[in-house]
Every structure is written in structure tokens, then in C-alpha cells.
BALOBA-1460 file (C-alpha; in Angstrom, 3 decimals):
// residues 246
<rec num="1" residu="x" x="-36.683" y="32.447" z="-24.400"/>
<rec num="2" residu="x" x="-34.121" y="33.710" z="-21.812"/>
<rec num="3" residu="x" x="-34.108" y="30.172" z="-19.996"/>
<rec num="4" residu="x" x="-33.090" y="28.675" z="-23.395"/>
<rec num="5" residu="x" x="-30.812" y="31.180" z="-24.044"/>
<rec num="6" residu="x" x="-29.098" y="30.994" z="-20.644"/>
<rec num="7" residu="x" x="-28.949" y="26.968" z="-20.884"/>
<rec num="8" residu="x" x="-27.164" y="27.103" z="-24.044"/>
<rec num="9" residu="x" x="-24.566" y="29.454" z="-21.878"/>
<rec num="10" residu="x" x="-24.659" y="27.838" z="-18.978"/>
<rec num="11" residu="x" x="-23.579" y="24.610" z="-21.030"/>
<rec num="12" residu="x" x="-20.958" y="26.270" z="-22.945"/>
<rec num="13" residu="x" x="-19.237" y="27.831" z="-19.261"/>
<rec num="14" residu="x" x="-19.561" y="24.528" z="-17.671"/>
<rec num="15" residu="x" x="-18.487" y="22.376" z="-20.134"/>
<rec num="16" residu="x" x="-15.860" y="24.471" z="-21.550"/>
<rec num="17" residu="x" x="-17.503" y="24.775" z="-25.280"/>
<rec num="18" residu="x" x="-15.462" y="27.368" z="-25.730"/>
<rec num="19" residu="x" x="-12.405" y="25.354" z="-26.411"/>
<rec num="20" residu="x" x="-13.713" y="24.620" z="-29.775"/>
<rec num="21" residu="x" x="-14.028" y="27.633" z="-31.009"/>
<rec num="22" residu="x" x="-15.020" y="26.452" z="-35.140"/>
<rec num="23" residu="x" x="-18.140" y="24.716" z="-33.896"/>
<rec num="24" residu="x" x="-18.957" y="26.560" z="-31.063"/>
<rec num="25" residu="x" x="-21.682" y="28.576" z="-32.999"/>
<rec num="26" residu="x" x="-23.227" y="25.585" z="-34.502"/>
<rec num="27" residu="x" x="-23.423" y="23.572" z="-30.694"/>
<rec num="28" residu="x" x="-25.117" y="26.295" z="-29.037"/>
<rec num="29" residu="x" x="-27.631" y="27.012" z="-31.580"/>
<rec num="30" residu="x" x="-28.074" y="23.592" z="-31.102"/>
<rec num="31" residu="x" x="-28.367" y="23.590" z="-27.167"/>
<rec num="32" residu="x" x="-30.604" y="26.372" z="-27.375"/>
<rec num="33" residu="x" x="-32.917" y="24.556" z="-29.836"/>
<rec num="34" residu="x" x="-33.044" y="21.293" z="-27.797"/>
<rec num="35" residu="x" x="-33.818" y="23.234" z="-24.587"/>
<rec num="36" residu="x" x="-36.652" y="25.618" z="-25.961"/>
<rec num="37" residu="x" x="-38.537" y="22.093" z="-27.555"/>
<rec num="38" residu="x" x="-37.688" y="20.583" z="-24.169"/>
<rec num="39" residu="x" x="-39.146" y="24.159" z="-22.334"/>
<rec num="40" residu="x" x="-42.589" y="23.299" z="-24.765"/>
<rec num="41" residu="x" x="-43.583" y="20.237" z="-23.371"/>
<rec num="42" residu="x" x="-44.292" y="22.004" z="-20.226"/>
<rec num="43" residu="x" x="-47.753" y="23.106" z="-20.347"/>
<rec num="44" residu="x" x="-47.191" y="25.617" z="-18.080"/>
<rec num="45" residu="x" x="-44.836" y="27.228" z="-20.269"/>
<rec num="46" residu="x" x="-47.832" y="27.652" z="-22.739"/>
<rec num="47" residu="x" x="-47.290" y="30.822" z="-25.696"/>
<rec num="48" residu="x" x="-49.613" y="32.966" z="-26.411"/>
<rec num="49" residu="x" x="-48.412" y="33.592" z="-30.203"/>
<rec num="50" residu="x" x="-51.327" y="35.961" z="-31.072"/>
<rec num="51" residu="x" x="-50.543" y="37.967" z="-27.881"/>
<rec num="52" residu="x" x="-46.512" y="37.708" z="-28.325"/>
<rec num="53" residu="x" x="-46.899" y="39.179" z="-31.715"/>
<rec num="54" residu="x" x="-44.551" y="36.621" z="-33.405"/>
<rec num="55" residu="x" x="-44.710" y="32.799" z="-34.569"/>
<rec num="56" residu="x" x="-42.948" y="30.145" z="-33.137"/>
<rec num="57" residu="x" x="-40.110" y="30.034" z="-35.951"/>
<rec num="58" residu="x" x="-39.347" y="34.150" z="-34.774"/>
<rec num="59" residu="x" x="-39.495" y="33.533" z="-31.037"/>
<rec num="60" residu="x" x="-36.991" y="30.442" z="-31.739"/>
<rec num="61" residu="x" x="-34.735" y="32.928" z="-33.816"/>
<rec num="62" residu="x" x="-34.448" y="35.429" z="-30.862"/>
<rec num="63" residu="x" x="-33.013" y="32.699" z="-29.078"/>
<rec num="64" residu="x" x="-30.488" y="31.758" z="-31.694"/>
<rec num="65" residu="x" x="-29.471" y="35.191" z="-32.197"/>
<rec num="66" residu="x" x="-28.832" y="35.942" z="-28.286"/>
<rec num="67" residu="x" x="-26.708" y="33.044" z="-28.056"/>
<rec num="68" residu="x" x="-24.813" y="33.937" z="-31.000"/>
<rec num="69" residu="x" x="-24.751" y="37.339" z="-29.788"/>
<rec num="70" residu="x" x="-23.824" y="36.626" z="-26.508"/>
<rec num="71" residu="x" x="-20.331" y="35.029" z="-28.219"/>
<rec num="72" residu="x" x="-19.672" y="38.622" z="-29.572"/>
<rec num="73" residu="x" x="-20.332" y="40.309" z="-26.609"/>
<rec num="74" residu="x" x="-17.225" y="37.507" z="-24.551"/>
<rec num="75" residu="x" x="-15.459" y="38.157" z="-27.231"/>
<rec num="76" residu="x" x="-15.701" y="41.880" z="-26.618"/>
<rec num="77" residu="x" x="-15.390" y="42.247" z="-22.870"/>
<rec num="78" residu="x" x="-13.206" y="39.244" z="-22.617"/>
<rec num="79" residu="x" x="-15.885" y="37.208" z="-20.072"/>
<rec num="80" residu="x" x="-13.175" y="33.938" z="-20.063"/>
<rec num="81" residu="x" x="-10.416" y="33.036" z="-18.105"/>
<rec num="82" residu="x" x="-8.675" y="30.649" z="-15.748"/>
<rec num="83" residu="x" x="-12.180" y="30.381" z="-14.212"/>
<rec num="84" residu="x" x="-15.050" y="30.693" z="-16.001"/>
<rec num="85" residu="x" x="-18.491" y="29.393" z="-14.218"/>
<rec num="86" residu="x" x="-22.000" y="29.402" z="-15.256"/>
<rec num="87" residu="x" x="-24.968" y="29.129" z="-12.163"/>
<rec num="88" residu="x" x="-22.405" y="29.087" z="-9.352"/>
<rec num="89" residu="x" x="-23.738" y="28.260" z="-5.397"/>
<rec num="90" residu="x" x="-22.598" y="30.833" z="-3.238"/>
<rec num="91" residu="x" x="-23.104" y="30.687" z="0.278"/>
<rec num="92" residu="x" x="-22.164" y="33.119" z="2.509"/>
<rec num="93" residu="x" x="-23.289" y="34.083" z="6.585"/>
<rec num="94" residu="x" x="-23.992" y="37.785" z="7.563"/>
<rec num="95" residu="x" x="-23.236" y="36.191" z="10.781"/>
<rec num="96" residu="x" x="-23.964" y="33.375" z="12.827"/>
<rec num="97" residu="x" x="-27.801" y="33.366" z="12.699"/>
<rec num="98" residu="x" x="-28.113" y="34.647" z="8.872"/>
<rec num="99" residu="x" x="-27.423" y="32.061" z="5.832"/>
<rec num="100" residu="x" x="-27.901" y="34.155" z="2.088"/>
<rec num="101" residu="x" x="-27.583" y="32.645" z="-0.724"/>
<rec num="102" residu="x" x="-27.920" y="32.778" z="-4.862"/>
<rec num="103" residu="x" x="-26.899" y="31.487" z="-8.242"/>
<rec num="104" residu="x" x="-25.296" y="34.696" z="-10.611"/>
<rec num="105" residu="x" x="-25.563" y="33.464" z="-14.283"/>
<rec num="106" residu="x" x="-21.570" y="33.726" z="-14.894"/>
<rec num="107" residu="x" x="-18.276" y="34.443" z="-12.681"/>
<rec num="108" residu="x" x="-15.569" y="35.183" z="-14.619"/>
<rec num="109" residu="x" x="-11.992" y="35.270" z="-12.911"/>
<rec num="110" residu="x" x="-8.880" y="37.118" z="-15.173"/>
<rec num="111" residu="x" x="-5.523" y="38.405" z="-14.018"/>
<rec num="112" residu="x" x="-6.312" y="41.816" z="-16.083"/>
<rec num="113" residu="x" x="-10.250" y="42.008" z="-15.124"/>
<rec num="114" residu="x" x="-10.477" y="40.540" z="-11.931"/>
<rec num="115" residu="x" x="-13.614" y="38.914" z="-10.902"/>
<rec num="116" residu="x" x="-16.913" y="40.207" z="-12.924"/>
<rec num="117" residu="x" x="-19.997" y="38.571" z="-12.257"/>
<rec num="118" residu="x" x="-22.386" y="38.880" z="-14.954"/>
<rec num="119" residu="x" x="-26.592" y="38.188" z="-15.028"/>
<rec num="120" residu="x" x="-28.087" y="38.010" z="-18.966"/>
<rec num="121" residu="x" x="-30.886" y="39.637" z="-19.753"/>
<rec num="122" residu="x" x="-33.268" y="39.125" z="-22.842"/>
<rec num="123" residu="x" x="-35.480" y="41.964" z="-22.212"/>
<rec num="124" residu="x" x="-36.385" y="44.511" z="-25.116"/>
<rec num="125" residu="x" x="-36.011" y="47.485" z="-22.941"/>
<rec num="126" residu="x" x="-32.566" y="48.031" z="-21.469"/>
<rec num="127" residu="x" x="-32.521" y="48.789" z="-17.696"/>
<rec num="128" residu="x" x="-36.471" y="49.437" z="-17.954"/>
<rec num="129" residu="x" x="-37.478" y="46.355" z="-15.796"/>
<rec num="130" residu="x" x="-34.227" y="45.371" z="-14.464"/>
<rec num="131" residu="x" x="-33.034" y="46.246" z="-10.787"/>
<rec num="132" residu="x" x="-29.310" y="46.706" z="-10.041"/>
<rec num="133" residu="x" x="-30.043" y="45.416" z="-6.709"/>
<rec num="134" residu="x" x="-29.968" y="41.891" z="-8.100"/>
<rec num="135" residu="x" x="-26.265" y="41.857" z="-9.058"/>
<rec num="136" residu="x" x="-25.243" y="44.014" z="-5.749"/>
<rec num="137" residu="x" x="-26.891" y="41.029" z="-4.113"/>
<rec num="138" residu="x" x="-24.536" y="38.534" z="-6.048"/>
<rec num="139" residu="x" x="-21.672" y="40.789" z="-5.120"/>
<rec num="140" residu="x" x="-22.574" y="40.684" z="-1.671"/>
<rec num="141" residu="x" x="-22.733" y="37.129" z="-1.711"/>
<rec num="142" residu="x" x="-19.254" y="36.678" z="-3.289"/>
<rec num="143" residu="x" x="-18.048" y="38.832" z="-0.433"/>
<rec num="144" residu="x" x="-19.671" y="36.934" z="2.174"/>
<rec num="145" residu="x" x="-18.229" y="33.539" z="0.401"/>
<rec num="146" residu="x" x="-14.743" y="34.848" z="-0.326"/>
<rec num="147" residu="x" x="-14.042" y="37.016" z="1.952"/>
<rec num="148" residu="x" x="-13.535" y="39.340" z="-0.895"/>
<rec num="149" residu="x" x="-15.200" y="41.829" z="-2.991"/>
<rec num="150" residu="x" x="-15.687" y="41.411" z="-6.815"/>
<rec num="151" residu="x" x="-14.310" y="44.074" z="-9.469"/>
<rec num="152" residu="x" x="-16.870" y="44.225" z="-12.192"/>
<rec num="153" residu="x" x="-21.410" y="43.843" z="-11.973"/>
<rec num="154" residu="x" x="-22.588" y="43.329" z="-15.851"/>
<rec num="155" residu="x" x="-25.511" y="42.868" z="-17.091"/>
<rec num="156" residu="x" x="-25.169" y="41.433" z="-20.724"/>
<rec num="157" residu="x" x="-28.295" y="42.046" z="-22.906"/>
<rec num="158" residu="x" x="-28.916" y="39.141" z="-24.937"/>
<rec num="159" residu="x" x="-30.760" y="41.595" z="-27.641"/>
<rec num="160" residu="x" x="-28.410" y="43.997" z="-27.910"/>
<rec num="161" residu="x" x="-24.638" y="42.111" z="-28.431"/>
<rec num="162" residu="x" x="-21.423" y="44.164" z="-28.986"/>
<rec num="163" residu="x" x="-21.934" y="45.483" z="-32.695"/>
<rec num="164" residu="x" x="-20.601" y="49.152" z="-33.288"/>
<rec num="165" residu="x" x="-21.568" y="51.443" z="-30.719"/>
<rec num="166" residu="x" x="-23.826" y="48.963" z="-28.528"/>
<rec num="167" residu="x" x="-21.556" y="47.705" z="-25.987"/>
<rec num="168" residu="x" x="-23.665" y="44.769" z="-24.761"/>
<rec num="169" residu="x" x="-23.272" y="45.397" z="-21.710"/>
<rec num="170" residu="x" x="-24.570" y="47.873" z="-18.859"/>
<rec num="171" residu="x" x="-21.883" y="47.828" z="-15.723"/>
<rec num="172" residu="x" x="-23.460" y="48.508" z="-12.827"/>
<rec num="173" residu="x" x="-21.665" y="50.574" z="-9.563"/>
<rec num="174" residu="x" x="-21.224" y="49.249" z="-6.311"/>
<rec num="175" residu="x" x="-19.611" y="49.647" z="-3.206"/>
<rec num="176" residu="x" x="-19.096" y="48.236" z="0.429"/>
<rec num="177" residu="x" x="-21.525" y="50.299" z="1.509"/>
<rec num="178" residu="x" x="-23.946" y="49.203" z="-0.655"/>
<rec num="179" residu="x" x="-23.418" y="45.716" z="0.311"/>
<rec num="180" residu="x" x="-23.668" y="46.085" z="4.415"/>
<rec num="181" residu="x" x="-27.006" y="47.936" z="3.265"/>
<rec num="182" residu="x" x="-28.312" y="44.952" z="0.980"/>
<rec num="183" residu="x" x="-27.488" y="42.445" z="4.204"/>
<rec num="184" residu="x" x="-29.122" y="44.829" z="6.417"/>
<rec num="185" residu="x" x="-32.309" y="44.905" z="4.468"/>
<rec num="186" residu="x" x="-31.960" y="41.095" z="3.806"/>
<rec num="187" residu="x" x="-31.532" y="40.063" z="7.921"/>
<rec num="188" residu="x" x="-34.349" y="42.492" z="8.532"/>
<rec num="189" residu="x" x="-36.607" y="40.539" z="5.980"/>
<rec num="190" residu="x" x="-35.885" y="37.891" z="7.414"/>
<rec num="191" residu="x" x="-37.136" y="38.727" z="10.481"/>
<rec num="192" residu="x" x="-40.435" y="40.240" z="9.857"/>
<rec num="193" residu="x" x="-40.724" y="37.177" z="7.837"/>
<rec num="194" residu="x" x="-40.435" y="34.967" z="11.362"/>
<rec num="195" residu="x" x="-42.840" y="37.440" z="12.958"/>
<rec num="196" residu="x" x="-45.603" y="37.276" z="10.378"/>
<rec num="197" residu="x" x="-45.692" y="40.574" z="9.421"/>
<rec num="198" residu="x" x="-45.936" y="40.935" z="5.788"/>
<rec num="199" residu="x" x="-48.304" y="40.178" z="2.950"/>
<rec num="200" residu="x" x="-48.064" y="37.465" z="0.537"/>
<rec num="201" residu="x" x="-48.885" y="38.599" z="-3.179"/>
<rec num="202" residu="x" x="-50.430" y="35.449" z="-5.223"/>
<rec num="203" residu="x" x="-50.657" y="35.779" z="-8.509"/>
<rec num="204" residu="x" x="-51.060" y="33.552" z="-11.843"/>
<rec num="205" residu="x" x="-48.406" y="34.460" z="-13.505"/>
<rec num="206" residu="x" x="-45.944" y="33.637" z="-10.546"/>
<rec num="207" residu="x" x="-47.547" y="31.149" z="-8.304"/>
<rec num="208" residu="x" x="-47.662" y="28.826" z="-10.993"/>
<rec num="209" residu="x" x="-43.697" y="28.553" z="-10.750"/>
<rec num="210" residu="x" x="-44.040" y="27.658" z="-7.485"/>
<rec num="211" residu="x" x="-44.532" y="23.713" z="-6.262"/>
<rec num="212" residu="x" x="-46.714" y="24.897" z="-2.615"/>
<rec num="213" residu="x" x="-49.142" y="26.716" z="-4.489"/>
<rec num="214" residu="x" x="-51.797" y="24.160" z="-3.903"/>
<rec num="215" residu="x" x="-51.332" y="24.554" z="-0.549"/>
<rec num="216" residu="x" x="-50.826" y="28.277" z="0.039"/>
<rec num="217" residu="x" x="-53.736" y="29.468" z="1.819"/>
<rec num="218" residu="x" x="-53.098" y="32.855" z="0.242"/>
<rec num="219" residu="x" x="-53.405" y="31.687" z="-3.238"/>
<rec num="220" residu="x" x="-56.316" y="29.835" z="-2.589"/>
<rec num="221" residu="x" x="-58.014" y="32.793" z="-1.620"/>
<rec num="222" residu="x" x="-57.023" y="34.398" z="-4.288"/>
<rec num="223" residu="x" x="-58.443" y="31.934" z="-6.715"/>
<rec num="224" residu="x" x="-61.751" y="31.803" z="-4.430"/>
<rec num="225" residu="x" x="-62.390" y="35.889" z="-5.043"/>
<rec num="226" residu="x" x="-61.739" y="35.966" z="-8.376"/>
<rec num="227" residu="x" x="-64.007" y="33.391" z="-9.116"/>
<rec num="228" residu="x" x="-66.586" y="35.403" z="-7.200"/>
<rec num="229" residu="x" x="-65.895" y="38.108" z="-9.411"/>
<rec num="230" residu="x" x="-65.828" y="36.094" z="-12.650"/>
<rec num="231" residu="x" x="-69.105" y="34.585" z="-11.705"/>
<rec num="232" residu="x" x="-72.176" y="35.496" z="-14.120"/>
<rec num="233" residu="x" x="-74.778" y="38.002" z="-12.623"/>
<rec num="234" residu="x" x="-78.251" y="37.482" z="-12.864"/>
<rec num="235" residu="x" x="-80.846" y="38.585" z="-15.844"/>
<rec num="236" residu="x" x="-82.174" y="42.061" z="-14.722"/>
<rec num="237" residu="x" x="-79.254" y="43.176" z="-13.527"/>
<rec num="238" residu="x" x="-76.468" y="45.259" z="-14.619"/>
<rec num="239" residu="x" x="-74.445" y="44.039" z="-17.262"/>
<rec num="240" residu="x" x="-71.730" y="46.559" z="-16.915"/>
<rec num="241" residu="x" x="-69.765" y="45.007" z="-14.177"/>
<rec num="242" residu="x" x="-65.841" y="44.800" z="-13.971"/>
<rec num="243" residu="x" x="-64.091" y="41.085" z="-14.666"/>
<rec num="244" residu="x" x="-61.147" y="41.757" z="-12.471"/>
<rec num="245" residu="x" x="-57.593" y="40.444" z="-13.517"/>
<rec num="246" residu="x" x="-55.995" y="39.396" z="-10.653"/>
């Protein structure tokens, strides 16, 4: 749902929707539509509507409803201006050796505002599973690109728009400090990466995103033991064994 929601904004930033404001509503119900049947034909993108709790027609209808909440929640914070951006590149050096990089959802640019990068969000519990980390990281990025730091972090929750008293938005602090910390943590990553020393963590739910996974040695392993463990154990022995979800 959130990738069909974010096309449908990602198309209206990009191709400047917005200037039409009378049919804006009814285009990017229509993006969002054409991208979630487009989204289906990937098996790998498979629903589970007995798990998920709702039909097709209800999971569609979240999506409609972010995007057209997501227009009240602009409206509200005022997240246009003389640049306006959806999935921007930015590429910035810590120094010499160390390349980061990253695509924030939206940077907005406004003489009142400043620059506010924003990251959408179509989780059902605000903040619960969210890490602020990830939009210190865009900031950091912007700072390493532009030589200068943003104004405003948002995350915009696609569930929640700017009704009454819900905001639609959760700002999020930073600082410089934070920044030199996040770029400290990243170069050191990087090189315990180089020297081996870490862990991968395969898993089905993530490693099928991922176009190496049939040939990461690490995920093949993983598939290996849990097939041990799935295996059926012979008559005469005990039935009350653990099927491990890995």
C-alpha cells in the first residue's frame, strides 16, 4: 500500500500535478489505482487477505484515502514551493574515502519554511516502528550535498492527515551533532563491513526484495536448516516437535 501511495506522490511532485488543483484529487486516485494493479502482478507482492484482515476493495481504499489525505496534510504544512522534489539522489562524501548516499521521499524548498525534507509513512501505529534515525540520515546527506543543513525532518502519516487536532505530521529534532554522529557510525560500518566482521540476517520476508539472494551463501543456509527443521520425523517418535519460523 505505501509504495502505491508514495508513487501517486512521487508523480504529483515530479510532474507538478499540483498545478491543477480541480483534478488533482481525481489523477492521483487514479495513479494510485494503476500502480497498486501494476504492484499485483508481482507474485512476490502476494496478499494474504485472510491474514491482513481486509479484502482487496478495503486495502485499495487505504490507498485512496492516504493520497487524498496526504493533499490535506500540504495543504496544512504548506509542503510546496519554488522547489518541490519527490525521490531526490543525494550524494554527499564524509571525506575522500566515504561516498553516502539516499533517496528522502520529498524536499521541499520555501522562503518562509526553508528546506523540510519529509519521509511518508502508512503505518497504523505512529512512531511505534519508525526510527528517527532515517530522516537524520537524509539530513545528513543534504548537508554533505549542499554544504548546508536543512530546517525541518517530517514524517507525514499517510493514515492520519491534518483533520482537527491530528496534525499529520510528527517533526523530528536534529542537530549537527547528531549528524557527525550518524557519519561516524556510517564510516565505521563501513569498515567492519570490509573486514568481515558482522553477521548477515536472511530472512523471507526481506531477502526476497533482494536480486543476489540466489547466490547469498547466507540465505542458502538459511533455507537448508529450515528445511531440516520442517522435515517430517519418523513414526515412533515424538510428535511434539517445534516447526521453526525463520
Amino acid at each position: 500500500m505505501g509504495i502505491a501511495i508514495q508513487y501517486a506522490i512521487e508523480k504529483m511532485y515530479n510532474d507538478e500535478l499540483y498545478r491543477d488543483p480541480p483534478r488533482l484529487s481525481e489523477v492521483l486516485l487514479s495513479l494510485v489505482e494503476r500502480e497498486w494493479e501494476r504492484q499485483e502482478e508481482d507474485p512476490r507482492n502476494a496478499v494474504d487477505f485472510a491474514k491482513a484482515g481486509l479484502s482487496r476493495e478495503e486495502l485499495l481504499q487505504v490507498c485512496r484515502d492516504g493520497v487524498l489525505g496526504y493533499i490535506a496534510t500540504m495543504k496544512a504544512h504548506r509542503f510546496l514551493g519554488p522547489y518541490a522534489k519527490a525521490e531526490v539522489n543525494l550524494l554527499g562524501w564524509v571525506d575522500k574515502w566515504n561516498p553516502l548516499g539516499g533517496r528522502p521521499d520529498v524536499i521541499v524548498r520555501r522562503d518562509d519554511t526553508g528546506i523540510t525534507i519529509i519521509d511518508g509513512k502508512n503505518t497504523l501505529h505512529k512512531m511505534k516502528y519508525t526510527d528517527p534515525d532515517q530522516l537524520r540520515w537524509y539530513a545528513l546527506l543534504f548537508r554533505l550535498a549542499y554544504k548546508k543543513m536543512p530546517d525541518r525532518l517530517a514524517y507525514v502519516w499517510y493514515r492520519f492527515p491534518y483533520e482537527g487536532a491530528e496534525s499529520g505530521v510528527e517533526w523530528i529534532d536534529f542537530s549537527e551533532d547528531d549528524l557527525k554522529g550518524l557519519a561516524h557510525r556510517a564510516v565505521e560500518a563501513k569498515k567492519t563491513m570490509f573486514k568481515k566482521k558482522f553477521e548477515a540476517t536472511p530472512s523471507p520476508s526481506t531477502c526476497r526484495f533482494c536480486p543476489w539472494e540466489s547466490e547469498c551463501e547466507d540465505r542458502a543456509a538459511q533455507k537448508k536448516s529450515r528445511s531440516r527443521v520442517s522435515k517430517p520425523i519418523d513414526e515412533g517418535m515424538s510428535k511434539g516437535f517445534v516447526d521453526l519460523v525463520l
